[in-house]
N, C-alpha and C positions, 0 to 999 in steps of 0.2 A: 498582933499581926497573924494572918491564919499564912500557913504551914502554906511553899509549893503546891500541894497533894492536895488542900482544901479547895487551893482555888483550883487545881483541876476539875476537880469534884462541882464544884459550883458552874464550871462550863454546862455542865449537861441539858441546862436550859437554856441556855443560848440560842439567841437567835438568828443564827447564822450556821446555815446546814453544815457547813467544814469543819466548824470548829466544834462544834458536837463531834462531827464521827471521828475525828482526831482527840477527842477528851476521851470516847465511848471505847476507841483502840487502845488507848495508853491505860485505861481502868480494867482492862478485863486482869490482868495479873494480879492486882491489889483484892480483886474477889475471892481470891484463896489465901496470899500470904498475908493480908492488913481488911480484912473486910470490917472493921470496927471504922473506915472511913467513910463507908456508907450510914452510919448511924450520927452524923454531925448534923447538927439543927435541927433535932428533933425528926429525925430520917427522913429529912430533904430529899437527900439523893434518892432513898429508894422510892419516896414518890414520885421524883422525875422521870427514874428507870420504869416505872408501871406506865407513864403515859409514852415514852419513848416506843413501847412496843410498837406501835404507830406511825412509826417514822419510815422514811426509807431503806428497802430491804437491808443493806449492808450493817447501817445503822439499829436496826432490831434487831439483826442475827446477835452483834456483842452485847447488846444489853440483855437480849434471852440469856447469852453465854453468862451474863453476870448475874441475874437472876437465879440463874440452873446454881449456881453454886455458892451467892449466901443460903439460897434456903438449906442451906447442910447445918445451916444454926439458928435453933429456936427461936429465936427474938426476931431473925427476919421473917422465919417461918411462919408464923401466927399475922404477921401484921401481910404476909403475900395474901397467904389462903384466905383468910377471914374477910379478904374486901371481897364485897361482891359484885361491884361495878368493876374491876378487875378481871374476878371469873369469867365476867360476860363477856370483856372485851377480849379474853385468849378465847372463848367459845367461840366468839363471830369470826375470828381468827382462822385457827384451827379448822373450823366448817368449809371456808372458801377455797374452793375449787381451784385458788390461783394464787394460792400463798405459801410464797417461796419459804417460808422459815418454819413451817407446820411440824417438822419431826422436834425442830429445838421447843416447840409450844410442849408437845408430848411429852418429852423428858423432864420440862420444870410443871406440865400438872402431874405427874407419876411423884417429883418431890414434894409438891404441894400435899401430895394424899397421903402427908405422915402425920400432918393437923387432923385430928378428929374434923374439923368443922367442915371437909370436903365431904361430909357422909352427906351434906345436903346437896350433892350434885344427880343423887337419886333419885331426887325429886323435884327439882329446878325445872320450872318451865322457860320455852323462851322462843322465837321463831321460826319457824321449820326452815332448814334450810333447802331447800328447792334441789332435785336431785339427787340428793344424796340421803335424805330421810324423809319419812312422811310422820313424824312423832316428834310433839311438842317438847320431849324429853332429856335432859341434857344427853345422862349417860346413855339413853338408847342411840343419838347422834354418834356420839365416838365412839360408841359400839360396832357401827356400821361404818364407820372411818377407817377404826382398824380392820373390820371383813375386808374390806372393798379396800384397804393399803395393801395386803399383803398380795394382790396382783395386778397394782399401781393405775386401779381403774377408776380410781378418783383423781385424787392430784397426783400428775404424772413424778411430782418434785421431793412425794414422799411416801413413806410406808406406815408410821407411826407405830410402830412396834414396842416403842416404850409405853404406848396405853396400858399395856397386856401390866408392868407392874402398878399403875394405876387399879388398877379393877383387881388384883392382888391385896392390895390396900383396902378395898373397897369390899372383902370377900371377909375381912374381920367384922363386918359389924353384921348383927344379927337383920338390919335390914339389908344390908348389900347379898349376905346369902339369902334371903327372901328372893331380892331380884332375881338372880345368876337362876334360880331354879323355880321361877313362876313365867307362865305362857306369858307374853306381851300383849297387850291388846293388837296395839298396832301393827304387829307381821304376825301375832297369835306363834312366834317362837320362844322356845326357853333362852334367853341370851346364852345361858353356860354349854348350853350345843354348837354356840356359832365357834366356842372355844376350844371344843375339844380336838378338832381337824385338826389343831396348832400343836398338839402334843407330837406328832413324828418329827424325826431328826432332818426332815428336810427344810420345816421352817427355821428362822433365823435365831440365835442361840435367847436374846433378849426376849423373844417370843415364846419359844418352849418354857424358859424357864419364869416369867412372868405367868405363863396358864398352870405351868407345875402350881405354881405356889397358890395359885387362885383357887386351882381345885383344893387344894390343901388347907387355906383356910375357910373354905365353905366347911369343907368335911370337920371341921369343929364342932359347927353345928348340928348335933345330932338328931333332933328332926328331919332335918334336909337329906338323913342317909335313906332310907326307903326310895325319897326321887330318884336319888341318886345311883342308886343299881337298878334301877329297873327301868324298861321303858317308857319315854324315849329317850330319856338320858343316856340310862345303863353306861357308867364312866368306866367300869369296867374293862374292859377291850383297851382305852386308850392311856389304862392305869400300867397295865400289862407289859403292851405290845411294846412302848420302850427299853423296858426292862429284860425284852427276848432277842435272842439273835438267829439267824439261820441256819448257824453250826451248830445250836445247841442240840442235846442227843435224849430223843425223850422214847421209851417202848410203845408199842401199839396199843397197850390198854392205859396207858398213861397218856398218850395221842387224844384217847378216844374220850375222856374225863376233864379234858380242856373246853376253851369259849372254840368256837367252829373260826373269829379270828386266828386265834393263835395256830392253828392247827396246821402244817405243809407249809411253811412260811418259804419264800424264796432263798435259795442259799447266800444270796447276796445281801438279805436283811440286816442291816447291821442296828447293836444296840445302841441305846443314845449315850455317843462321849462323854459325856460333861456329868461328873460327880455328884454334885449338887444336885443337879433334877433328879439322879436316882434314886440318892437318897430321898429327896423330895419329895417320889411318887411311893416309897416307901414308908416317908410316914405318913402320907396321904389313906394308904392299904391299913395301914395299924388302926387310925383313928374309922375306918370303916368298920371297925372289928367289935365294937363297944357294945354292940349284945348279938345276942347265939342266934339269931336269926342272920343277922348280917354277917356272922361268923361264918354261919351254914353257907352264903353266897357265893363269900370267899373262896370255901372249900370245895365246894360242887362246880366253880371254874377253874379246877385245876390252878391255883393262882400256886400250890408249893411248888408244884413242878417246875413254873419258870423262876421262883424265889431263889430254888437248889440250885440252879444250875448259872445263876447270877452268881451267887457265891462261890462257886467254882472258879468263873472266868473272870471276878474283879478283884484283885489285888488290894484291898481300898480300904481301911479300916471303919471307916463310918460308914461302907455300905455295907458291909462284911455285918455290922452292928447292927446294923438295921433290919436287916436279913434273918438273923438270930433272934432278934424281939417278935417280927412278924411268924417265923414258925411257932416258936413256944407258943404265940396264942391260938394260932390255926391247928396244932396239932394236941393243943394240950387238954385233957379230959373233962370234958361236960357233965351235970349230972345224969347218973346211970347209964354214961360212955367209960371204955379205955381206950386209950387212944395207940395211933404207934410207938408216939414220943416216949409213952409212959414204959410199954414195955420193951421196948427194942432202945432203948436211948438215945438218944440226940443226933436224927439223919441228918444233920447240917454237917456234924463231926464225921462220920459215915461216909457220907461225900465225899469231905473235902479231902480225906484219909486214903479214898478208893482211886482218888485222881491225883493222888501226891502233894493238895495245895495244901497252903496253911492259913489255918484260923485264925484269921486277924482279931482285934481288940479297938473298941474304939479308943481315940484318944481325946479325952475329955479339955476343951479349952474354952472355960469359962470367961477367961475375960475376951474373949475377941469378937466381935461385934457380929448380932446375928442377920444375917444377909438380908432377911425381907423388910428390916431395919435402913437397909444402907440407902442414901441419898447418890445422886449422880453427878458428879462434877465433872466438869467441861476446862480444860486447861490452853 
């Protein structure tokens, strides 16, 4: 005799609209605490839930909700991503202009993008959706979803700002960084420009810290550094300016040695709150450093000046950390260089000594799960 909770579970194909969205309300809890009930009959349920997206608003928003949060576990994960009459049907989704549930679509393709098998959304053709792109492209589409979300001039009902860790995802594989920093045919822009606007503290925290992480894992790719400092990229400026505030206290010939951004910022500039992006955009700067050319970049935009003074005013041990690995290799001796570091000692200590702070230490915590890892659940 199956379980209560089975035959819930077996409502959700019912043919009767109420007694769906009364099975689809009463299931969305068991997606966190018993989601091993979605895998009954050979994952019944989660094939109802894929065609359910389809349903009436009320009724898609909980099954996205249930969606968003088995893919936190493998075995759903592979069997969501991997369909690709699925993909399409959140694509054709997602795309329309008048689809109330568009931000929950964002957040479970952002989970879907922890399956490798989403790397073929790079190159997925499928039909231009009128209005809002003129490229057959998937991800060129929700590239232009999120531009055009973040001043709600597409769909008035969403922003899509969980794209931003989609394309984070999408920025480990050696073709996604390909993308992020090749012109497009179709608007002849680099996509990772449409991104970097997103780095000030003024956009939404999911949104900074999704483009943190994006440029972060492009800059893996060592190839990709040359684009990436120089024009029209030059990520520079938007690696920086985070990390600077408007109280910060810099000399006139140390002014003068800066990116002509950084330079007179307003005194009400404030640095970006949130830990994680700075360390973020910090070892974004490190992995820029991987040869003396791109070291030289570094150094000739003034990037210690605002690192020092980061270190002054964050209390923070893993930025304090990060802060310290980035100098030692910007200041530290080239061949047939000496450098300051070498002989004047460690101006991070220096610093932090002359303004009273103290030298943090990161604190190393191996087992806890590393963020651009984490899935998003919906409760």
């Amino acid at each position: 005799m199956p379980t209560e909770l089975e035959e819930l579970v077996d409502f959700l194909h019912h043919g009767n609209t109420q007694i769906r969205q009364v099975a689809v309300e009463n299931l969305v809890p068991y997606s966190t605490s018993r989601p091993s009930i979605f895998k009954i009959n050979d994952l019944t349920p989660v094939k109802d839930l894929k065609i359910l997206i389809k349903d009436y608003a009320p009724i898609a928003k909980n099954v996205l909700t249930i969606l968003i949060n088995i893919t936190g576990h493998r075995d759903f994960l592979e069997v969501i991503a991997s369909d690709n009459a699925f993909l399409e049907s959140l694509m054709l989704r997602i795309t329309n202009v008048k689809e109330p549930n568009a931000n929950e679509m964002a957040i479970l393709l952002a989970n879907m993008a922890k399956s490798d098998s989403i790397e073929r959304i790079l190159t997925l053709k499928r039909d231009v959706p009128l209005g809002l792109s003129t490229s057959k492209i998937a991800i060129d589409q929700l590239m232009d979803c999120f531009v055009k979300g973040a001043e709600g001039s597409w769909n008035p009902k969403a922003n899509f700002d969980y794209l931003a860790y989609l394309f984070a995802d999408l920025g480990k594989f050696p073709s996604g960084a390909s993308y992020f920093t090749t012109l497009q045919p179709y608007d002849n822009v680099h996509p990772l420009s449409k991104l970097l606007p997103f780095t000030s503290s003024t956009a939404s925290l999911p949104r900074r810290l999704g483009v943190a992480t994006t440029l972060k894992n492009v800059s893996f790719n060592v190839p990709t550094h040359p684009l990436l400092l120089c024009p029209p990229l030059s990520v520079l400026p938007y690696l920086l300016l985070p990390l600077a505030s408007g109280s910060d206290t810099y000399s006139e010939t140390e002014m003068d040695d800066m990116l002509e951004e950084l330079q007179f910022l307003e005194p009400d500039k404030k640095r970006e709150p949130d830990l994680s992006i700075l360390t973020t955009h910090l070892e974004s700067l490190l992995l820029l450093t991987t040869t003396r050319r791109e070291r030289q970049k570094l150094r000739d935009a003034g990037s210690y000046f605002v690192i020092r003074e980061l270190h002054l005013a964050i209390e923070d041990d893993g930025v304090r950390e990060g802060c310290d690995r980035l100098v030692q290799v910007l200041l530290r001796d080239e061949e047939g260089e000496q450098s300051e570091l070498r002989t004047n000692g460690d101006p991070l200590q220096r610093a932090a000594n002359r303004g009273g702070g103290d030298v943090g230490r990161m604190v190393t915590q191996a087992d806890e799960e590393d963020e651009d890892d984490q899935v998003v659940e919906i409760f």
